[in-house]
C-alpha positions as CSV (number, residue, x, y, z in Angstrom):
1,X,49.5,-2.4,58.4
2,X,48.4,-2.0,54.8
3,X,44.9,-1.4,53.5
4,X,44.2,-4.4,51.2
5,X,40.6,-3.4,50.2
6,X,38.0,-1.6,51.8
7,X,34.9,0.5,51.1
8,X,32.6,2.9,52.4
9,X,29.5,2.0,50.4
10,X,26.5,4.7,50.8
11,X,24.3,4.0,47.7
12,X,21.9,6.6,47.4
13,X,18.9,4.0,47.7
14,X,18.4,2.6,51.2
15,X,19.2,-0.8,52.1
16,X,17.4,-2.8,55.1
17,X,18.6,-6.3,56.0
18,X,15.7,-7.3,58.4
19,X,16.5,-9.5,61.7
20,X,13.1,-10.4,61.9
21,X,14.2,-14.4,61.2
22,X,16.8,-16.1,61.8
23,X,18.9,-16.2,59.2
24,X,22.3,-18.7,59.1
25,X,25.5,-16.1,57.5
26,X,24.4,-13.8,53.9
27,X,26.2,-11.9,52.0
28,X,25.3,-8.3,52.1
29,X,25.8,-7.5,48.3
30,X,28.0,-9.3,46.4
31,X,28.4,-6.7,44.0
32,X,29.7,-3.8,46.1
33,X,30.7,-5.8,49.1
34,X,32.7,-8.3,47.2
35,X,36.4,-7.8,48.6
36,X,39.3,-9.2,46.0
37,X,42.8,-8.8,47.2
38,X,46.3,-10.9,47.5
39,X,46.6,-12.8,50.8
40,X,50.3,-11.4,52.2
41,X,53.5,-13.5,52.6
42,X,52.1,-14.2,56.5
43,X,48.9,-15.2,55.9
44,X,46.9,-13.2,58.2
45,X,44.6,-10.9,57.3
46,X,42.0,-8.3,59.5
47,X,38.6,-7.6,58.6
48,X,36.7,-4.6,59.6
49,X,33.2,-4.0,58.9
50,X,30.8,-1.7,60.6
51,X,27.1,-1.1,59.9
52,X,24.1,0.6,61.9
53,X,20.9,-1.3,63.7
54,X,17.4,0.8,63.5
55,X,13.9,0.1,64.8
56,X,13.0,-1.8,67.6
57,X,13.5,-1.1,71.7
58,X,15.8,-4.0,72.7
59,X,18.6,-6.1,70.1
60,X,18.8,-9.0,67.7
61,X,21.7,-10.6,68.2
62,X,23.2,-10.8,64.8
63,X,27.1,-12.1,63.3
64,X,29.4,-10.0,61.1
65,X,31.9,-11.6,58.7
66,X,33.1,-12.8,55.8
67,X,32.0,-15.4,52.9
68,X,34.2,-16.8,50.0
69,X,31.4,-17.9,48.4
70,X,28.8,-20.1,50.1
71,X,31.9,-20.8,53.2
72,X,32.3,-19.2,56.3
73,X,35.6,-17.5,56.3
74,X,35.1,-16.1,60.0
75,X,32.3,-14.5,61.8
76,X,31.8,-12.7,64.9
77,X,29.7,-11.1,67.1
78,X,30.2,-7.3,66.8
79,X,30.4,-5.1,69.4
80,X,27.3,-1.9,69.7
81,X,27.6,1.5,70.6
82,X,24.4,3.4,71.7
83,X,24.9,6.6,71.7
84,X,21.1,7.4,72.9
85,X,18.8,5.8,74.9
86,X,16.6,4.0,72.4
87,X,17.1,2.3,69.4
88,X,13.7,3.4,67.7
89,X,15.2,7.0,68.0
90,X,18.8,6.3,68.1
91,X,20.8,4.4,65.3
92,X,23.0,1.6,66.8
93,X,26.7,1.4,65.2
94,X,27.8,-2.1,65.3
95,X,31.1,-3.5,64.5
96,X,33.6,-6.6,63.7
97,X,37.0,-6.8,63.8
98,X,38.6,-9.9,63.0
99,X,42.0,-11.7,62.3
100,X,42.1,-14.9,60.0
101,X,45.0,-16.6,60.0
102,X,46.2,-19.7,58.2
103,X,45.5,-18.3,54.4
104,X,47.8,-19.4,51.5
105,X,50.2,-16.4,50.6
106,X,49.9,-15.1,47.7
107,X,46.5,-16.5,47.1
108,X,43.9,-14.1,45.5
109,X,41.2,-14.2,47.2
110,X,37.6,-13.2,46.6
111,X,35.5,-12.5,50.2
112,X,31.9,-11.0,51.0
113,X,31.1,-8.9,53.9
114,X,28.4,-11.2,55.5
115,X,25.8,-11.1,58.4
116,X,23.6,-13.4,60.1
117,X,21.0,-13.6,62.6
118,X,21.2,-15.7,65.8
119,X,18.6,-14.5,67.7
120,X,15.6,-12.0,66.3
121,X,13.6,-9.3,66.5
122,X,10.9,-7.6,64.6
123,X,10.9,-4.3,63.4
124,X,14.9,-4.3,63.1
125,X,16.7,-3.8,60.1
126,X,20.7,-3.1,59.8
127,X,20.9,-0.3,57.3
128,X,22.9,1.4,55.1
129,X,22.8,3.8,52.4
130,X,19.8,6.5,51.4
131,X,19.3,9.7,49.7
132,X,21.0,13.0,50.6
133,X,18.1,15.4,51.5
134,X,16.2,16.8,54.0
135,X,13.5,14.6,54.5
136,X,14.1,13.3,58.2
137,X,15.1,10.3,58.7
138,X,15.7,8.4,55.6
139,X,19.7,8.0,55.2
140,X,21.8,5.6,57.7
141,X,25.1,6.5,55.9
142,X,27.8,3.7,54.6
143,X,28.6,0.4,55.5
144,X,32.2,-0.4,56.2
145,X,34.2,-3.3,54.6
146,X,37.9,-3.7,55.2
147,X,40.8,-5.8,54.3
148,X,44.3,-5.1,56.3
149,X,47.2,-6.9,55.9
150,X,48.6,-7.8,59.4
């Protein structure tokens, strides 16, 4: 496999996309999140992106995937991984990975890592980013975004 695009992207301002609403598939930031890349000869791509769930004591049920434009691409439902026992003390990694199949090759493409929210829940946010110091807890690190060729 071949990385295509990808990104850790840990701006030094925090970012919190709430899951208080329900909330059909957004793009994260179509700035940074914004994936160009040449479809190869097969036409199958996989997409990997990873992000972290604060706050609340039980889950949203959200969607990870991919926009070209104002279209679906793909989504899915990631898979979580507590690592604690609470998710107001313990940050929740969650993660997609995806094939698409079907694409043109040789297309350029332009995608955006997306999200939505299928079922909510006050008081959680999927963040990323925040400043390096020691101020407690005020960072959540990078959010993932990857392109392979398959």
């Amino acid at each position: 496999m071949a990385l295509l695009w990808g990104t850790n992207y840990d701006p030094a301002a925090a970012v919190s996309k709430a899951t208080s609403s329900l909330l059909a598939m957004t793009a994260f930031d179509t700035t940074n999140l914004r994936a160009s890349f040449t479809v190869p000869a097969n036409g199958k791509v996989m997409v990997r992106i990873r992000c972290t769930l604060l706050g609340a004591t039980t889950f949203p049920i959200i969607l990870l995937g991919v926009l070209q434009s104002s279209t679906v691409i793909a989504r899915f439902a990631p898979v979580g991984a507590l690592p604690g026992t609470a998710l107001t003390t313990t940050r929740v990694t969650q993660e997609a990975l995806f094939t698409v199949g079907g694409l043109t090759p040789s297309a350029n493409l332009t995608w955006d890592a997306a999200y939505g929210v299928e079922i909510l829940l006050a008081s959680t946010n999927i963040q990323y980013g925040g400043p390096n110091n020691a101020s407690g807890a005020n960072a959540w690190g990078g959010i993932q975004f990857e392109i392979w060729a398959v």
